[in-house]
C-alpha positions as CSV (number, residue, x, y, z in Angstrom):
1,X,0.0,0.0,0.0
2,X,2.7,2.5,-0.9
3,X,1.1,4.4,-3.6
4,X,3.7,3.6,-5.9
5,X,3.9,1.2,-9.3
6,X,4.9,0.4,-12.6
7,X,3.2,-0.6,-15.7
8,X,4.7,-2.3,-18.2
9,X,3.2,-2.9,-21.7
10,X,0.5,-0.4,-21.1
11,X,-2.8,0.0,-24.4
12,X,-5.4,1.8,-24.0
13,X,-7.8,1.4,-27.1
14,X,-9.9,3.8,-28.8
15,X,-13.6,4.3,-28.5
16,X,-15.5,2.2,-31.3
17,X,-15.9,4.9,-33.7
18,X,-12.6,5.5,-34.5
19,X,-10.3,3.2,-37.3
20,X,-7.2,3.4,-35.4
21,X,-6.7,0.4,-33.3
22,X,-5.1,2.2,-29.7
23,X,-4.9,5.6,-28.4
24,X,-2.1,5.2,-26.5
25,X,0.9,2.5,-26.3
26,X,3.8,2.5,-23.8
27,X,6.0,0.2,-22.6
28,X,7.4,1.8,-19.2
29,X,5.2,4.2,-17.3
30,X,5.3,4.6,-13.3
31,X,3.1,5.7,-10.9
32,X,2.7,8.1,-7.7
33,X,-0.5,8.4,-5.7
34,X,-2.0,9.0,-2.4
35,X,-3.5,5.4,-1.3
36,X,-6.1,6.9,1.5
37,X,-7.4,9.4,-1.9
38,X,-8.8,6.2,-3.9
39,X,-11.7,6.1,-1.7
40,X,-12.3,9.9,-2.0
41,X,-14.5,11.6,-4.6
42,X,-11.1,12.6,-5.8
43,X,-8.0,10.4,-6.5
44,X,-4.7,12.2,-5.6
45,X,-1.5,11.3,-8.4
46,X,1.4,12.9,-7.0
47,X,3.4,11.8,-10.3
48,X,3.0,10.2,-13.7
49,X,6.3,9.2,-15.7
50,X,6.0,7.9,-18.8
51,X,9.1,6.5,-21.3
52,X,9.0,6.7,-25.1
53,X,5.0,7.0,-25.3
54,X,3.3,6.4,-28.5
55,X,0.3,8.4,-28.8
56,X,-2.2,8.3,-31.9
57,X,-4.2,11.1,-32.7
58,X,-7.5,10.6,-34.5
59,X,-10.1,13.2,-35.4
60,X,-11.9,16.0,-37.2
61,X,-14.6,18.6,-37.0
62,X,-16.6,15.8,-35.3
63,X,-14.3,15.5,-32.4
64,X,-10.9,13.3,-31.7
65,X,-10.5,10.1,-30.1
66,X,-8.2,12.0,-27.1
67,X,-10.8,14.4,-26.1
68,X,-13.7,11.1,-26.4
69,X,-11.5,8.9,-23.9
70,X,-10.9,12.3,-21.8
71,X,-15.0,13.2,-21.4
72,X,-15.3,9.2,-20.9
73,X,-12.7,9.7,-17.9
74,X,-14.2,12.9,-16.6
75,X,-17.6,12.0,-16.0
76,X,-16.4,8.7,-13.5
77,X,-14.1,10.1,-11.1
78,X,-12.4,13.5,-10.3
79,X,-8.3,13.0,-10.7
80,X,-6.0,15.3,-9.4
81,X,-2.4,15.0,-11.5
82,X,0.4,17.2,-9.6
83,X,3.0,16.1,-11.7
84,X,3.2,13.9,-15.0
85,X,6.2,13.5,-17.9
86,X,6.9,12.0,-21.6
87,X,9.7,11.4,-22.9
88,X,10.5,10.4,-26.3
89,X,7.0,10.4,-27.3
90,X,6.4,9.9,-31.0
């Protein structure tokens, strides 16, 4: 229970309307939270850090898949993110 982690191998898909078939690939990311927060109405990252992220952008005057998977995540549960880094995204 020390709020901290790694994920290795990480995809997170797209919604079903979009071609593409991920968002978002990495292989390293780690993770910094405050434990206690995860029962809160707000979860607490101190830090994200995230190595050589590959992040694909799909979208028009419709909308994008980023902003889609970011209203998806805003209406569950309020995150607070203090600090997070890419690097050698492509």
């Amino acid at each position: 229970m020390s709020g901290t982690g790694k994920i290795k191998g990480l995809v997170l898909g797209n919604p079903a309307s979009y071609q593409t078939p991920h968002a978002f690939r990495v292989d390293d990311a780690s993770l910094a939270l405050t434990p206690s927060s995860i029962f809160s109405d707000k979860v607490i990252i101190k830090s994200i850090r995230v190595e050589s992220p590959n992040i694909y952008y799909e979208g028009g005057f419709g909308g994008d898949n980023l902003r889609t998977i970011m209203n998806n995540i805003s209406a569950s549960k309020k995150l607070q993110v203090d600090d997070l880094v890419m690097r050698g995204r492509k």
